[in-house]
C-alpha positions as CSV (number, residue, x, y, z in Angstrom):
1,X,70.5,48.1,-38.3
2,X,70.2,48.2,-34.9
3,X,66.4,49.5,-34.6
4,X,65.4,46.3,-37.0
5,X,67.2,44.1,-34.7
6,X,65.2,45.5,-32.0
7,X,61.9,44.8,-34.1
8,X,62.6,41.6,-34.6
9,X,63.4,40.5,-30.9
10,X,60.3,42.4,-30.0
11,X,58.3,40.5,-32.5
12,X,59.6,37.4,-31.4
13,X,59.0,37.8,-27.8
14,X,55.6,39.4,-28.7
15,X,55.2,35.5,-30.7
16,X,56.4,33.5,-27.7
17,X,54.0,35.2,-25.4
18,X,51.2,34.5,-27.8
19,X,52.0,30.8,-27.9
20,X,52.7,30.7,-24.0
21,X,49.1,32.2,-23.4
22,X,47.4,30.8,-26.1
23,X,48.5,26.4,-25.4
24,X,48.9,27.1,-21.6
25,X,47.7,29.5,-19.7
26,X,44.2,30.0,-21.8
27,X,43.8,26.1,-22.9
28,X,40.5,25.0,-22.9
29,X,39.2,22.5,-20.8
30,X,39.2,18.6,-21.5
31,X,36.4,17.0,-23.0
32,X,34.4,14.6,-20.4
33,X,33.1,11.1,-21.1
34,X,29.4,10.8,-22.6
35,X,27.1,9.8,-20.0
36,X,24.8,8.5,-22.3
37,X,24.4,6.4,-25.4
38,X,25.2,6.1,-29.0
39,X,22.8,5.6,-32.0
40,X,24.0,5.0,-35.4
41,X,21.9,7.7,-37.2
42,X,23.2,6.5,-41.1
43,X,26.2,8.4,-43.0
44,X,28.7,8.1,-40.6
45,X,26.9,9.9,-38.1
46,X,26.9,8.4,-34.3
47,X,24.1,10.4,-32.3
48,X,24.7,10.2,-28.5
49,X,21.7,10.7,-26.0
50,X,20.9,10.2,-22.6
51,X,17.8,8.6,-21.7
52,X,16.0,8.2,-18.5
53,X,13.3,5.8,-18.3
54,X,10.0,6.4,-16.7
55,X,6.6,7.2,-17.0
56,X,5.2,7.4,-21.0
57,X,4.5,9.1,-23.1
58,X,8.7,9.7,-24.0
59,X,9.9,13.2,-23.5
60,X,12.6,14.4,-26.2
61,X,14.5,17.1,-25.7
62,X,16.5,18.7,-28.7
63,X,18.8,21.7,-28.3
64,X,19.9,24.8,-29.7
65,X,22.5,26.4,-31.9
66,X,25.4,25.1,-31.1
67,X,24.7,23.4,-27.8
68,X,24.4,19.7,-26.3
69,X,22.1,17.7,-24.1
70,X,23.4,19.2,-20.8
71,X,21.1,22.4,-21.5
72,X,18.1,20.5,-20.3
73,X,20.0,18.8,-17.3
74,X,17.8,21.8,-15.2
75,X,14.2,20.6,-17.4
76,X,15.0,16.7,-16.5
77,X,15.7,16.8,-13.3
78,X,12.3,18.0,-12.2
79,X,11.1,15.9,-14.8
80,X,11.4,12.5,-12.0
81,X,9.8,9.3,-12.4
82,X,9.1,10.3,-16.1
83,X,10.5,8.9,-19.7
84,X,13.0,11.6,-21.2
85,X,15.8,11.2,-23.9
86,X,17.5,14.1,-24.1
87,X,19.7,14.2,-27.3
88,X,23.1,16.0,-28.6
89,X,22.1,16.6,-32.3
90,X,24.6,15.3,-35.1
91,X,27.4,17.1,-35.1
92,X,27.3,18.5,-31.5
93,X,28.1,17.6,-28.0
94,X,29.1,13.7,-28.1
95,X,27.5,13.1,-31.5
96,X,30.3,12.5,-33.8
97,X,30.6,11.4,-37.1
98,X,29.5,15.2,-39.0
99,X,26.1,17.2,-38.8
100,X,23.0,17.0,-41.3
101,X,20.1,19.2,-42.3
102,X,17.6,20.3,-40.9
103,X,15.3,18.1,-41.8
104,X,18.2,15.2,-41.5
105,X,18.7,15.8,-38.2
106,X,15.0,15.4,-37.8
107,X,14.5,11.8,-39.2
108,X,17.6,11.0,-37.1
109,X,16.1,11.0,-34.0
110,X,13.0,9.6,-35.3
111,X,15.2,6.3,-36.3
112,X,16.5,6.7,-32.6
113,X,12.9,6.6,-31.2
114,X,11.6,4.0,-33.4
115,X,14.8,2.1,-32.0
116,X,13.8,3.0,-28.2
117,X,10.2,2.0,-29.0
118,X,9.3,5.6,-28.5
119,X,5.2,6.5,-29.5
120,X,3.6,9.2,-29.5
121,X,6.4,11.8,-27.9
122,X,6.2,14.6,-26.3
123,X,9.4,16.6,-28.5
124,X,10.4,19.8,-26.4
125,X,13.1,21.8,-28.8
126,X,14.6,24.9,-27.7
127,X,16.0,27.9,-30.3
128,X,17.5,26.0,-33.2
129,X,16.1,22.6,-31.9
130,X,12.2,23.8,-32.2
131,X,12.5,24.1,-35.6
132,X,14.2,20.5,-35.6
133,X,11.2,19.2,-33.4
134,X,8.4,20.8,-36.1
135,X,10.5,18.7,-38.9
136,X,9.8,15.4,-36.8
137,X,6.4,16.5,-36.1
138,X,5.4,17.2,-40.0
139,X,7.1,14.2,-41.6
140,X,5.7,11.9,-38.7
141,X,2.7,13.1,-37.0
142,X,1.3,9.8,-35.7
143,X,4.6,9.5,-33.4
144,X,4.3,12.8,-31.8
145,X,1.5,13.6,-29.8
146,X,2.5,17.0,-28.0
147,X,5.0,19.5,-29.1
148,X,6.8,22.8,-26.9
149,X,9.1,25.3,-28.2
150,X,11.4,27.3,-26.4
151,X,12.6,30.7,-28.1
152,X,12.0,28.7,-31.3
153,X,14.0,30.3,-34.2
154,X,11.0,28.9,-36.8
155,X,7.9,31.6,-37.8
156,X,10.8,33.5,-40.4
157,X,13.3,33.4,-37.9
158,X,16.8,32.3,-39.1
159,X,20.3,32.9,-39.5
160,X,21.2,36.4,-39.4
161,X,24.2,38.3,-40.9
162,X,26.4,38.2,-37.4
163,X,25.2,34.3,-37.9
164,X,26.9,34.2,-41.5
165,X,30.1,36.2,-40.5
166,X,30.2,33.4,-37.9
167,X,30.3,31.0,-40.1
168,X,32.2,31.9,-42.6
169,X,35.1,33.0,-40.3
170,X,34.5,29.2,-38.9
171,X,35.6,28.6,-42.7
172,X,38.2,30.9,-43.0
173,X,40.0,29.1,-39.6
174,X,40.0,26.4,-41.2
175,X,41.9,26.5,-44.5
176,X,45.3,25.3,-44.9
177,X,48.3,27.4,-43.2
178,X,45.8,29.7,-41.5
179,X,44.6,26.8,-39.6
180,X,48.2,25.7,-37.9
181,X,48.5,29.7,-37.5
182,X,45.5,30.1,-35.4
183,X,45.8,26.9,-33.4
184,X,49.5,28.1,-32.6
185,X,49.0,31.6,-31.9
186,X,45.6,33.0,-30.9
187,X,42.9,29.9,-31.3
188,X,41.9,29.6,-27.2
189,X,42.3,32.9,-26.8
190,X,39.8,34.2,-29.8
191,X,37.5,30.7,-28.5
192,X,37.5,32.4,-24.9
193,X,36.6,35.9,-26.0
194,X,33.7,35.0,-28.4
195,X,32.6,31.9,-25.0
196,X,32.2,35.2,-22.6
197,X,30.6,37.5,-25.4
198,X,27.6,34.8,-26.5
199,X,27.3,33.6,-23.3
200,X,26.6,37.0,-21.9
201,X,24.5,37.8,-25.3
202,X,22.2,34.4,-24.6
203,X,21.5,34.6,-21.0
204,X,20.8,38.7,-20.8
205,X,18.8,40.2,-19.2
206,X,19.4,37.2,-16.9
207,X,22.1,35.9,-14.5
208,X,24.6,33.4,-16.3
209,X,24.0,29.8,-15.4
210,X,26.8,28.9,-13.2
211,X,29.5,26.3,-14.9
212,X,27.5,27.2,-18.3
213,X,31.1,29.1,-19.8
214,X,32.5,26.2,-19.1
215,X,30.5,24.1,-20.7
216,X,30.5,25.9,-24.1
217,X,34.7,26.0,-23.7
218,X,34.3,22.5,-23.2
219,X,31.7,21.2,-26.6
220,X,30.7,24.1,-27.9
221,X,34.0,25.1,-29.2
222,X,35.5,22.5,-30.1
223,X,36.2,21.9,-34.1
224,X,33.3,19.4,-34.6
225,X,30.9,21.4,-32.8
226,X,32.5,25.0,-34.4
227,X,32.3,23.1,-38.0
228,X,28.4,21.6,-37.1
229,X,27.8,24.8,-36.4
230,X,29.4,26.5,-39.7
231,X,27.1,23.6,-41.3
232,X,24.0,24.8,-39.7
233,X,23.7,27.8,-40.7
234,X,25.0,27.4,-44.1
235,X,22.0,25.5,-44.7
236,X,19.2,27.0,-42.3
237,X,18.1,30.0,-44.4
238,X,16.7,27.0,-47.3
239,X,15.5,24.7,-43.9
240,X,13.7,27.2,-42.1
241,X,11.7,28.7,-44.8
242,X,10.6,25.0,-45.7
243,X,9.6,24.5,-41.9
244,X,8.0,27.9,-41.8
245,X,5.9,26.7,-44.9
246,X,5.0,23.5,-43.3
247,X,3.3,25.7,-39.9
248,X,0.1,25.2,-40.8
249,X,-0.1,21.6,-41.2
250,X,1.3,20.8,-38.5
251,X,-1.8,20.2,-36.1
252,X,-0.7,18.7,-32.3
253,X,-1.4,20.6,-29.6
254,X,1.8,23.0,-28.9
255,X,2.6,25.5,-26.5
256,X,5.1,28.3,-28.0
257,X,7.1,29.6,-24.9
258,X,9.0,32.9,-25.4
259,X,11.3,35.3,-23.5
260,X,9.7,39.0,-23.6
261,X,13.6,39.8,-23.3
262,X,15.1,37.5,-25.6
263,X,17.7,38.5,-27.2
264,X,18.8,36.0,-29.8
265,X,15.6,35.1,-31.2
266,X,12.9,38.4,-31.7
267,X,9.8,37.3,-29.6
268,X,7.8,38.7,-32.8
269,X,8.6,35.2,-34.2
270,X,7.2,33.3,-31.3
271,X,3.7,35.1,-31.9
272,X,3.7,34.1,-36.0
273,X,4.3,30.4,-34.8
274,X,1.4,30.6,-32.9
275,X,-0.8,32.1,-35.1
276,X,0.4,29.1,-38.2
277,X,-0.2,26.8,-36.1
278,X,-3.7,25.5,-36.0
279,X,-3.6,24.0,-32.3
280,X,-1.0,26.5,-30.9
281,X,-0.9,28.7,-28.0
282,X,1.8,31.2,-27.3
283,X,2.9,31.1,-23.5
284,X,5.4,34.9,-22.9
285,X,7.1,35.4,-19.5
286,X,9.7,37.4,-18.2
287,X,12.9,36.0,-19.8
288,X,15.6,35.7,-21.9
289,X,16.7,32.9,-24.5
290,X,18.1,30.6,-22.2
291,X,14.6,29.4,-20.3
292,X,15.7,25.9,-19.9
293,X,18.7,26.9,-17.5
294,X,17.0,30.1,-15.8
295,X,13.3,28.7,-16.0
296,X,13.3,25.3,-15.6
297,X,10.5,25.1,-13.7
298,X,8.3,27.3,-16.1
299,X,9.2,24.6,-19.4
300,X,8.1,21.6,-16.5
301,X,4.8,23.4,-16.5
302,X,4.2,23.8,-20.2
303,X,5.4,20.2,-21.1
304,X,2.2,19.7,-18.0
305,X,-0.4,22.0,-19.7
306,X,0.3,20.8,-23.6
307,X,-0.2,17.1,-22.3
308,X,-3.5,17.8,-20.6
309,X,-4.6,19.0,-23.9
């Protein structure tokens, strides 16, 4: 009797903590404001994007898987004097309102640049957004004049079984009683262990960004973002094989830039988009996934070279 007393005052002091750490001390941070702008993108979905106006042509910047427009703050501002939107995708960052496809998400911000008066872009997508960027460029190649990719998951890249597990434990979160469960007991601190485990996964064999683990407690994890995410990959294997088939055709001049150390997307991939692509070169430096935070520089000089082509 008295041992299973015991038990249960050590399980409910082993709950408390939990809850303690898990609302207090390991809450994550508040959402800012949007510093940009909202387009209604159709469906619901309200895309949010901050543009900079300045010399043409436009350059559009699409990011990753998950991600928001902050991961080209680094690109845009040695990109002075020039014309850049740089866009949270449906379902991440500001955008709000639920995700789309693939190929969705890519006649989305095509209705935003026909809305801006945008011709004849330069679209720069990095991992999941250079597959998103190929979309726009096949179903509307006389408003995109110059394509880049940075670690693009396109040329048979695409979700991967850790991806799937991911997503389906996004899923799982979310059903009814295990959702009020989590978000008592172990939610931030779970959110807080995967931040420092991806983070560390996307930047190596390079230094973190400073403030970037921040940032991903901040979007990236948040339920819209988690659930865009879920969404995403649910439907990538189907999108990317129809992007990969669609290579060929797609004829601006493009510069593939690729991490020899990349560890999220294989660099093998990087070398079959080049080789589909009629006018593409493949550009390989010393890096990792994250270019657009560690390199800035190096993606300044690409978006140079493709629009001297």
């Amino acid at each position: 009797m008295l041992k299973s007393c015991l038990t249960s005052i050590w399980l409910v002091v082993v709950a408390i903590t939990l809850i303690v750490l898990n609302q207090f001390v390991f809450n994550l941070p508040d959402e800012p404001k949007p510093q940009g702008e909202f387009f209604d993108a159709g469906g619901g979905v309200r895309m949010h994007y901050v543009e900079r106006t300045g010399k043409e042509p436009a350059i559009v910047l699409v990011h990753g898987l998950p991600g928001t427009h902050h991961d080209f703050d680094r690109v845009v501002a040695r990109l002075r004097g020039r014309h850049t939107i740089a866009i949270d995708r449906p379902g991440f960052g500001d955008s709000d309102g639920g995700t789309q496809s693939m190929f969705g998400q890519a006649e989305s911000i095509h209705k935003l640049l026909v809305n801006r008066g945008v011709r004849r872009a330069t679209l720069v997508g990095h991992s999941y957004g250079a597959p998103v960027v190929l979309a726009l460029a096949h179903e509307h190649p006389a408003d995109v004049a110059h394509i880049v990719t940075v670690g693009g998951s396109a040329g048979g890249s695409g979700p991967d079984a850790m991806d799937k597990f991911n997503a389906k434990m996004i899923d799982v979160t979310h059903l009814p009683v295990v959702e009020q469960l989590n978000e008592l007991f172990i939610s931030n601190l779970l959110l807080r262990g995967l931040a420092k485990a991806q983070v560390a996964a996307a930047f190596s064999p390079e230094d973190v960004a400073p403030g970037y683990e921040d940032r991903v407690l901040t979007y990236t994890l948040k339920d819209s973002d988690l659930q865009a995410l879920s969404d995403n990959v649910k439907s990538g294997e189907k999108d990317h094989r129809r992007i990969d088939r669609a290579l060929d055709e797609i004829r601006q001049p493009t510069i593939v830039l690729q991490g020899y150390g990349d560890q999220l997307v294989d660099p093998k991939y990087a070398k079959v988009i080049a080789r589909e692509m009629p006018n593409a070169k493949l550009v390989m430096i010393q890096a990792g996934h994250m270019i657009p935070y560690t390199q800035p520089a190096r993606v300044v000089k690409q978006i140079r070279a493709v629009e001297a082509r």
